[in-house]
C-alpha positions, 0 to 999 in steps of 0.5 A: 339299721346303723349304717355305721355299725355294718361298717365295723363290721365290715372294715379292713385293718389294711388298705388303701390311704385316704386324705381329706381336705376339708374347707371349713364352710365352703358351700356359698350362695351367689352374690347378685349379680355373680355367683358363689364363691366357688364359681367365682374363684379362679379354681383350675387346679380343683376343676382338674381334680373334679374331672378326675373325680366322683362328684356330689353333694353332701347334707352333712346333718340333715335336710334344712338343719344348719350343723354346727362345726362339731356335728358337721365333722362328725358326719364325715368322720362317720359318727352320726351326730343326731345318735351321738350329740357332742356339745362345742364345750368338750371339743373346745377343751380337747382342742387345747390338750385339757385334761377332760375327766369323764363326767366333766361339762365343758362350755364354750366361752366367747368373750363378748361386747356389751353395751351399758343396757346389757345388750350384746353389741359383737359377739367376738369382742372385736377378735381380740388377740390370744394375749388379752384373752390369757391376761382376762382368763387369769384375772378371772380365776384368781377373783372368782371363786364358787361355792361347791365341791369341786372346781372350776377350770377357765382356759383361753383357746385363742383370739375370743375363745376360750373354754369353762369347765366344771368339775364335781361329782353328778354334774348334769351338761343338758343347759341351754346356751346363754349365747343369744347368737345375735347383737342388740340381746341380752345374754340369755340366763342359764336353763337346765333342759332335765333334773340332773343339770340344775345344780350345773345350772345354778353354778353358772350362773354364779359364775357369770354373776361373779364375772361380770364386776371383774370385767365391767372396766374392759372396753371391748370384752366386758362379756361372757358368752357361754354355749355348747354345753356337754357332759363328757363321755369317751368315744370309740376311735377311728382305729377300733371302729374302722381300722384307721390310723389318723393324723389331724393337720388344723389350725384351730383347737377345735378341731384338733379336738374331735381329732383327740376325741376320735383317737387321731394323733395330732400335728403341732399346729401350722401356720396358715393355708400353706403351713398346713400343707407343708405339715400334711407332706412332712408327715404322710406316710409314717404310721398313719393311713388316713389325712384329716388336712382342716382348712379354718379360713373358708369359714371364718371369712365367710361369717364375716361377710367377706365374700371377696376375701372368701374367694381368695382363700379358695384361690389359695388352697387351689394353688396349692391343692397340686402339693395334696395330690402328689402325695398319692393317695389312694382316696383324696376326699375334698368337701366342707362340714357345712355351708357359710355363705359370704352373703349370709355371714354365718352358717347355713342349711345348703349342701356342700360339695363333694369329690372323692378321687380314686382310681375306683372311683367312677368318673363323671361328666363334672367338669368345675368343682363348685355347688351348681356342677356338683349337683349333677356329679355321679354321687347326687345329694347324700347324707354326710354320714355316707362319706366314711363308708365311701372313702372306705370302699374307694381305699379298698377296707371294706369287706363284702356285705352277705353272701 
């Protein structure tokens, strides 16, 4: 049984509001001696909220597989990502406001540093600024052109990240990534995964072979990495599904695309932690009854192996979770898409924790909102795509099920 089609069914186009605080790669590991970020941030204001609370563990995606951001966020927005695969690529260029046709592939690009033998020595090109990747983009597209009927689009998303997309009639999106994920590796060739992608296939590598002397003066980003292939398709939104009307508050492109892919509206982009609040109070309550409020700097810190920097994010947002919760929401959801532990410097496998707040909620012995305390919390470990089902039934839009 799909879970998430009984859900449809059951959903109310009325209800409760419901807002979800997601700290993107909030789930840590402890740092010897110590403990996790969490435990070791000062959190007086997301302890009191726990003891309010409902509280879990959620494995956004399954047991020991590591999500990506796409497929974590699908999860808590109740569109199970092992069904509905979405390559980073369609994300990354919804994020920007590109105009994705149907039948479009989208990959991510990040521009990268390569040493003279090839081998990728940093994968983000040292975070170069926003300026540099539009002056690389631009110089790209008036120096590389490919031999096929249709086009190509190159377009900066920001820092390092920018998004490729081809645009042809019967283009498949099944490749593998040319990213290696690593430094000391060449990027990887092209490799359609079925029949249909070997012309894409083909493209690409045209293209980064016609990239590369573009780029070969450029000190820090002299690479093109590719990754998140994905043919786009429509998807069914949040209101057609489960009667919500959402509004996205992120930073990050990314992000605002799922939002886009989902049918939420989106909020001009904030400025930091507290600009995100801020928009998140300016715009509660008008037309829309569920609050996606995305928080980057968890993840970001955490990939870079700064686990001091990640507790202070985490401070952060605690001092400014007070302005969240006066908002009165009927549900108020806080958790993660995915674990990024400081001491491991990327994503992870672990589960992330959770707390749904709600006068329906049943309350438990959670005292300190951190993994270790979570684990012991009324909801156990659960799959990420249970949490839409619970935040509908806390907010009072689900109907009963049978007889």
């Amino acid at each position: 049984m799909d879970i998430t089609r009984v859900w449809e069914d059951l959903s109310l186009s009325e209800g409760g509001t419901i807002v979800y605080v997601v700290l993107d790669g909030l789930g840590g590991l402890p740092r010897k001696p110590g403990g996790t970020e969490l435990e070791e941030a000062r959190t007086l204001n997301l302890d009191r909220l726990a003891k309010e609370s409902a509280c879990g563990l959620l494995e956004t995606v399954g047991p020991g597989m590591t999500p990506g951001s796409g497929p974590g966020h699908l999860a808590l927005f109740g569109c199970d990502p092992l069904r509905h695969p979405l390559g980073r690529g369609i994300l990354s260029a919804l994020g920007i406001d590109f105009e994705l046709r149907e039948g479009d592939v989208a990959a991510r690009v990040n521009f990268a540093t390569a040493d003279e033998a090839g081998r990728v020595t940093d994968r983000r090109a040292g975070r170069i600024d926003s300026e540099m990747n539009r002056r690389l983009c631009r110089k790209i597209r008036e120096e590389v052109t490919l031999d096929f009927e249709g086009s190509y689009f190159l377009e900066t998303v920001s820092e390092h990240r920018a998004v490729f997309v081809l645009r042809s009639p019967d283009l498949g999106g099944a490749l593998k990534d040319t990213d290696p994920q690593d430094t000391g590796k060449r990027p990887l060739e092209p490799e359609a995964l079925d029949e249909r992608s070997r012309k894409t296939a083909d493209l690409v590598r045209s293209f980064l072979e016609k990239t590369r002397p573009v780029l070969v003066r450029e000190k820090r980003a002299n690479a093109i990495l590719l990754r998140g292939f994905d043919r786009y398709s429509p998807f069914k939104g949040l209101e057609a599904r489960f009667g919500l009307r959402g509004l996205c508050v992120a930073e990050y492109p990314m992000y605002r695309g799922i939002s886009r892919l989902l049918g939420m509206d989106i909020a001009p982009p904030p400025e930091g932690i507290e600009g995100s609040v801020e928009s998140l109070e300016a715009h509660f309550g008008k037309d829309h009854d569920f609050y996606f409020l995305h928080i980057k700097k968890t993840d970001s810190s955490g990939e870079d192996g700064d686990f001091d920097e990640k507790v202070r994010v985490i401070e952060k947002m605690d001092k400014l979770m007070p302005r969240v919760r006066a908002l009165e929401p009927e549900v108020l959801v806080v958790t993660a898409d995915h674990s990024t532990p400081a001491v491991m410097g990327r994503h992870s496998w672990h589960p992330v924790p959770l707390m749904i707040r709600s006068r329906f909620a049943r309350v438990d012995a959670v005292e300190a909102f951190h993994e270790e305390a979570c684990l012991r919390g009324s909801l156990g470990l659960r799959p990420g795509l249970h949490l839409m089902g619970l935040a509908l039934a806390h907010a009072g839009r689900l109907k009963k099920y049978g007889a």
